[in-house]
C-alpha positions as CSV (number, residue, x, y, z in Angstrom):
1,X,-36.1,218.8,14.7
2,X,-38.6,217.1,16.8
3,X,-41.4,215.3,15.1
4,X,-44.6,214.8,16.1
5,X,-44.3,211.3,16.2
6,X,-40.6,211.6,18.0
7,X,-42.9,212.8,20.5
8,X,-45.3,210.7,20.6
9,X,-42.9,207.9,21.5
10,X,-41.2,209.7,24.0
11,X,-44.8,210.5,25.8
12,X,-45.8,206.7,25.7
13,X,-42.8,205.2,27.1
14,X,-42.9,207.6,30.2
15,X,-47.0,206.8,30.5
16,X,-45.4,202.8,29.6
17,X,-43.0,203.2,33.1
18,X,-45.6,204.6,34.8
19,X,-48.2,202.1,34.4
20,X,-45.1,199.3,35.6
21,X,-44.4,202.1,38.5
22,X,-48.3,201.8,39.4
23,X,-47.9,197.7,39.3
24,X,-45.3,198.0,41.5
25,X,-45.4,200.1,44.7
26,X,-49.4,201.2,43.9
27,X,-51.1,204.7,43.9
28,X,-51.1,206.5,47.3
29,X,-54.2,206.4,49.0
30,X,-56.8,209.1,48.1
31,X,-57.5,210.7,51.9
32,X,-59.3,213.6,51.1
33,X,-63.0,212.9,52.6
34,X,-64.8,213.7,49.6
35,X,-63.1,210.5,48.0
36,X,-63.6,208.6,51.0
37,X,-66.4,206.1,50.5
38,X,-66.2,206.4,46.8
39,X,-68.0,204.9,44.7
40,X,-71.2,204.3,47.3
41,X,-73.9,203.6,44.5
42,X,-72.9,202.1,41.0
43,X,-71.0,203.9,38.4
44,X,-71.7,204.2,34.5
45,X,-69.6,204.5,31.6
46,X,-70.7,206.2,28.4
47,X,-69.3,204.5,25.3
48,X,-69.7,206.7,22.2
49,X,-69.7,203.6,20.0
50,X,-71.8,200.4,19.5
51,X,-71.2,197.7,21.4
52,X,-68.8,195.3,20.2
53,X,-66.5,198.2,19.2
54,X,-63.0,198.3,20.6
55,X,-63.6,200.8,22.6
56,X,-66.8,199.2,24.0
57,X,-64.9,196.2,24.8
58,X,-62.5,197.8,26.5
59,X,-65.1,200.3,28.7
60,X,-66.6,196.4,29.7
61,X,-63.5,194.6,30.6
62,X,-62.5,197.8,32.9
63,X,-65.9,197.9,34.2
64,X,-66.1,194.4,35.3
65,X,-62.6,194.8,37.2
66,X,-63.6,198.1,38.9
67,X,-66.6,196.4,40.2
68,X,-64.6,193.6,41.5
69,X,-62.6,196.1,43.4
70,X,-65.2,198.2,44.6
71,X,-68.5,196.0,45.4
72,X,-70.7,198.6,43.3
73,X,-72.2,198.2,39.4
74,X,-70.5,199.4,36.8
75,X,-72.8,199.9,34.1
76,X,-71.1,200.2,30.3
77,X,-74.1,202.6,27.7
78,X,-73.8,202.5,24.7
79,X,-74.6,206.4,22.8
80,X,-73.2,206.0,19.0
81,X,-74.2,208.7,16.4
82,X,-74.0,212.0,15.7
83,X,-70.0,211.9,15.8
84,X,-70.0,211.6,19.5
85,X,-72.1,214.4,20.2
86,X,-74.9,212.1,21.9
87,X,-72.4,210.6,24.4
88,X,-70.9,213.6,25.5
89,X,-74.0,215.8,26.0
90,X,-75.0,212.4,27.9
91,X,-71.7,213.0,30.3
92,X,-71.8,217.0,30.4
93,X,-75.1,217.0,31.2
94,X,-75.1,214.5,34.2
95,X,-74.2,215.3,37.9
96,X,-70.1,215.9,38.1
97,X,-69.4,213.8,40.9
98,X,-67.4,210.9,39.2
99,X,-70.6,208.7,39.0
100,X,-70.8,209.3,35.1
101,X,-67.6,207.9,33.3
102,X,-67.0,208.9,29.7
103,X,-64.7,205.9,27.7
104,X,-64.1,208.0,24.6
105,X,-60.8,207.5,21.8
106,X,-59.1,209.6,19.4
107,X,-61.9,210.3,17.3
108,X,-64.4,212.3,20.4
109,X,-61.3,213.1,22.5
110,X,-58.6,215.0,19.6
111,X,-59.9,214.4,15.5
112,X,-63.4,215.9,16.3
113,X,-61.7,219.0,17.0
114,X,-59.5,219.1,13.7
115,X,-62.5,218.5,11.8
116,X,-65.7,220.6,13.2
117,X,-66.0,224.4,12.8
118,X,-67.8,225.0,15.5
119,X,-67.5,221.7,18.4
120,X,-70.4,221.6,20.3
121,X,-67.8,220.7,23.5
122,X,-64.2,220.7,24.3
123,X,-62.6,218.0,24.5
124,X,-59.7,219.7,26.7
125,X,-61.4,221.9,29.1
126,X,-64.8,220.5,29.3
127,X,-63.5,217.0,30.7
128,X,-61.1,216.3,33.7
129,X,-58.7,213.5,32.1
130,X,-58.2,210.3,34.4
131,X,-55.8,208.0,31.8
132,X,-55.6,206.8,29.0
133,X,-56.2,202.6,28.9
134,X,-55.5,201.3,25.4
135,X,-53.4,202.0,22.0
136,X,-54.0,199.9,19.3
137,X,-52.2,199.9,16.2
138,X,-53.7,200.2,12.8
139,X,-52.6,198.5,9.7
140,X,-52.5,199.2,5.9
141,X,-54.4,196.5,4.1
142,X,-55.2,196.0,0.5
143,X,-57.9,193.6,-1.7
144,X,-56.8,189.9,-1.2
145,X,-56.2,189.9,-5.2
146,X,-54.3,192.8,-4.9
147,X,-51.2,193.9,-7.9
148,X,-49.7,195.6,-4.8
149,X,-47.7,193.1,-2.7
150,X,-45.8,195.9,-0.4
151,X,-46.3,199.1,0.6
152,X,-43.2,200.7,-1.4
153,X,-45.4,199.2,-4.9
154,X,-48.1,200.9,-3.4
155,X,-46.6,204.0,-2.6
156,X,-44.3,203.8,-6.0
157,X,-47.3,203.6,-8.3
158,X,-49.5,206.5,-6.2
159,X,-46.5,208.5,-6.7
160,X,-46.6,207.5,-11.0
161,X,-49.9,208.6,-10.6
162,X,-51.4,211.2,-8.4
163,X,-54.7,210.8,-7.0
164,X,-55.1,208.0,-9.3
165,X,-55.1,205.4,-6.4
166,X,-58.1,205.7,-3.7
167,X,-58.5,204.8,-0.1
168,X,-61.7,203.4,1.8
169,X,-62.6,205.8,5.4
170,X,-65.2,204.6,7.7
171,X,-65.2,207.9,9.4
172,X,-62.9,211.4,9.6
173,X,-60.7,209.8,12.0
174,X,-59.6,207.4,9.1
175,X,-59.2,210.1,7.0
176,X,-56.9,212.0,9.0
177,X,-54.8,208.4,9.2
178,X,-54.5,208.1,5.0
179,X,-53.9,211.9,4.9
180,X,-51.1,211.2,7.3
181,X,-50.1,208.2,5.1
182,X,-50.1,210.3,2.3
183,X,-48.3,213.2,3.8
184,X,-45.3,210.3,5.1
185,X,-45.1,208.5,1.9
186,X,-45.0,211.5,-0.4
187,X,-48.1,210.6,-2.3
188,X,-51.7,211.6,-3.4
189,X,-54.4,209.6,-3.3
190,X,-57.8,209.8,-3.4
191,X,-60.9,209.4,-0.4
192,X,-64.0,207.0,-0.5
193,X,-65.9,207.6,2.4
194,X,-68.0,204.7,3.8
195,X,-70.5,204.7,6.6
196,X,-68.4,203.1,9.4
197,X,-65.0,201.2,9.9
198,X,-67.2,197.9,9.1
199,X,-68.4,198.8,5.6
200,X,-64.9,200.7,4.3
201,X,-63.2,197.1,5.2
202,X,-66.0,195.5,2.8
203,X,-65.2,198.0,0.3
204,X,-61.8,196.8,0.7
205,X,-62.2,193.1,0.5
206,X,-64.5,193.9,-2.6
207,X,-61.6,195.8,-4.4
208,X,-64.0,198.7,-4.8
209,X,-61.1,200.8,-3.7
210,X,-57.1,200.0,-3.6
211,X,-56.5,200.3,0.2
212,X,-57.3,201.6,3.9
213,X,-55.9,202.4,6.8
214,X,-57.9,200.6,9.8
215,X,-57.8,199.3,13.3
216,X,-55.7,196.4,13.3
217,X,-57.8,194.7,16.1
218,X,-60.6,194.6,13.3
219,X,-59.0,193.2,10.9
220,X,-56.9,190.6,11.8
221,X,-58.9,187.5,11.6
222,X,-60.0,188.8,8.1
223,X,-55.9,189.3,7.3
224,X,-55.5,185.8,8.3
225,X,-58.4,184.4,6.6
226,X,-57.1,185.7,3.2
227,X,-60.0,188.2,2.8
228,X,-57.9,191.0,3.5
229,X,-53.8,191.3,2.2
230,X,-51.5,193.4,4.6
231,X,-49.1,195.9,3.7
232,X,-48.2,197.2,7.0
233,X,-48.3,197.3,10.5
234,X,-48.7,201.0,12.3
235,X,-46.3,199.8,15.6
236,X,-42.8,199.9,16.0
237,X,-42.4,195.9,16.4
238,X,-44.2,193.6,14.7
239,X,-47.3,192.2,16.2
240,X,-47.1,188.4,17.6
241,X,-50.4,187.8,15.9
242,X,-49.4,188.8,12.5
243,X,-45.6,187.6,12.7
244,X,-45.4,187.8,8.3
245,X,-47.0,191.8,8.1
246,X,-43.6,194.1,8.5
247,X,-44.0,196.9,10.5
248,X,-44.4,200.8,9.2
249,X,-40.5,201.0,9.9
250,X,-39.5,198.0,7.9
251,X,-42.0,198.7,5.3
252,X,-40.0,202.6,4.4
253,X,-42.7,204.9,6.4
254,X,-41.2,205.1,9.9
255,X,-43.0,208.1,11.6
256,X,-46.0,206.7,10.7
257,X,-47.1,205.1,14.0
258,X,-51.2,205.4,13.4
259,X,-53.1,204.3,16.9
260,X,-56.3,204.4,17.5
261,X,-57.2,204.9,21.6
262,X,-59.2,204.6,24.7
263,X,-58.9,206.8,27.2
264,X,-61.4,207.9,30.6
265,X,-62.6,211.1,31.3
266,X,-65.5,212.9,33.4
267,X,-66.9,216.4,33.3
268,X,-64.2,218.8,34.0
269,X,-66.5,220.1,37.3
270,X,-65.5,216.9,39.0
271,X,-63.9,217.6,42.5
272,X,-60.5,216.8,42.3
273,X,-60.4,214.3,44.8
274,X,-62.9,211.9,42.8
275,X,-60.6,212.2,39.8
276,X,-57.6,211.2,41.5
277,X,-59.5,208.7,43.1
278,X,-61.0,207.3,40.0
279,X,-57.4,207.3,38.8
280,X,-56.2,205.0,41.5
281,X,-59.4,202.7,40.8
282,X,-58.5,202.5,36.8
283,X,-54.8,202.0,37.2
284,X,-55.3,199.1,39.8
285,X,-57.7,197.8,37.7
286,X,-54.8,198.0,35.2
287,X,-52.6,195.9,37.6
288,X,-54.8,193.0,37.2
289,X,-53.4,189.5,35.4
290,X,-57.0,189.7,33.9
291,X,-56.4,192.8,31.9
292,X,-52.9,193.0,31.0
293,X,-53.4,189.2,29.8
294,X,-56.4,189.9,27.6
295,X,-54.5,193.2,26.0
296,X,-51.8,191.3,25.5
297,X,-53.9,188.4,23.5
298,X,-55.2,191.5,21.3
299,X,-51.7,192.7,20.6
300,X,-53.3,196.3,22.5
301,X,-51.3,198.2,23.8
302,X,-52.1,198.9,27.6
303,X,-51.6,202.4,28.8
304,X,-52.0,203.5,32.2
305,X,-51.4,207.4,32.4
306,X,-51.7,210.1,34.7
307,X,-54.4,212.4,34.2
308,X,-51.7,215.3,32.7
309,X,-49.8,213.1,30.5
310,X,-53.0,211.9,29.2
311,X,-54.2,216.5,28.5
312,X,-50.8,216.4,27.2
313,X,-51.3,213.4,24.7
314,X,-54.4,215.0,23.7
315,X,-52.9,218.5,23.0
316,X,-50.6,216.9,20.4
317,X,-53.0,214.8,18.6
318,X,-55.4,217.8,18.0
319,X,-52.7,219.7,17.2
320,X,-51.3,217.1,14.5
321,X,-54.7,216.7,12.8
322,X,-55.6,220.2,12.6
323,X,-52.6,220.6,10.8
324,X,-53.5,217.7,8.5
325,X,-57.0,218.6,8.1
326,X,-55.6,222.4,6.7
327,X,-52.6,220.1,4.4
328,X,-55.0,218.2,3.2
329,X,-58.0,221.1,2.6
330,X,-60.2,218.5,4.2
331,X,-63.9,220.8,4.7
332,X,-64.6,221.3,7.9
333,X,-68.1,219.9,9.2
């Protein structure tokens, strides 16, 4: 039986060999003469986080490259709040003619649509997908002073005692993660929602609650400052900057291979030419020493797709989480 996460791997490696395909022999030239020319005036990309975030970073260090290749401004905004909602009405409701560049992630792009009655957008028909850029593995960590020293004591004592044992979430997205977790591992614990991804780390590092599921990029320094004890690592090989943290496989929960990503979009009434166009500009970008070398520093995953395999990547996430989101009877918002 094919699992979601089965999938999942199989989807990334072909978007993995097409990003080295791109490197190699390039995209073929847009011709079509509504792509010709393009960009003429600068180029924004909406962020729907604060800057510093992840996926902020990664909207800037793309934006600098494009510029390079182009001679126009790229200009990164920053819209957080309202789950989103702010930086997409911000995209839907400028021109569609490439100039506005959404840089969303799995929480706008596939968990919003797991965990909202009634979306204000779509996140599959209202936007024309360009690629995906980034995957970043999560990890589990616990409080430095923590009894738990692996995951399997973790997971043994939740399983003693269900619900006993509570997680931290800085936002739904997370949720969905430690319901996954929980769902893998054959255990029940319990939810503490925080504010943001910043605060549910503190609540870690405090030992307010017995563990979380967050972006490894986030916490790493913290992990290797002592402040923060990890359990496991959501990738399938170990990361070179946390060399002593086993990964999800080694640890007993295989399929659960948690990312958090970046991906760009624009308004689904794009011409098609511009997408394909901004395609070309994102996966040459891609290409550069510049980028590959500063994912690789991050132990980020860069992922260069093609506009389909990115709607296809997104059809299975929302897919996955709805059906966690119903599992876990998480209320809708």
């Amino acid at each position: 039986m094919t699992t979601f996460a089965s999938a999942s791997r199989r989807l990334f490696n072909r978007m993995a060999a097409a990003a080295v395909a791109a490197t190699l022999v390039g995209l073929p030239h847009v011709a079509w003469p509504q792509a010709q020319g393009f960009p003429s005036r600068p180029i924004r990309f909406v962020v729907p986080f604060p800057a510093g975030s992840s996926t902020d970073v990664t909207a800037r260090i793309f934006a600098k490259k494009i510029s390079d290749l182009t001679g126009q401004g790229v200009v990164v905004e920053n819209k957080p709040g309202g789950n989103g909602f702010i930086a997409v009405q911000t995209v839907l409701g400028a021109p569609a003619d490439g100039y506005t560049v959404f840089i969303g992630g799995s929480s706008t792009l596939s968990t919003n649509a797991a965990t909202f009655r009634k979306l204000p957008y779509d996140p599959l028909t209202d936007f024309a997908p360009i690629t995906l850029l980034s995957r970043g593995p999560c990890v589990i960590v616990v409080p430095p002073n923590s009894r738990y020293r692996t995951l399997k004591e973790l997971v043994d004592d939740a399983r003693k005692r269900p619900g006993a044992l509570n997680y931290a979430t800085g936002s739904v997205s997370y949720t969905l993660y430690s319901e996954w977790l929980n769902e893998q591992s054959h255990m029940k614990t319990t939810g503490v929602p925080y504010k943001g991804a910043g605060d549910a780390i503190n609540g870690v590092m405090a030992a307010n609650v017995d563990f979380a599921v967050v972006d490894a990029t986030g916490a790493i320094e913290l992990i290797k400052a002592g402040k923060l004890r990890a359990l496991a690592y959501t990738a399938a090989q170990r990361s070179t900057l946390l060399p002593d943290v086993p990964t999800v496989s080694e640890a007993g929960v295989p399929d659960f291979l948690a990312y958090i990503w970046a991906a760009a979009v624009v308004s689904a009434k794009t011409p098609a030419p511009i997408v394909q166009r901004l395609t070309e500009l994102f996966a040459q970008a891609g290409a550069s020493a510049e980028i590959k070398d500063y994912f690789k520093r991050l132990s980020v995953s860069l992922v260069l797709s093609t506009p389909s395999e990115l709607h296809d990547y997104q059809k299975e996430e929302i897919a996955r989480w709805k059906r966690l989101a119903a599992t876990a009877k998480i209320e809708l918002q």
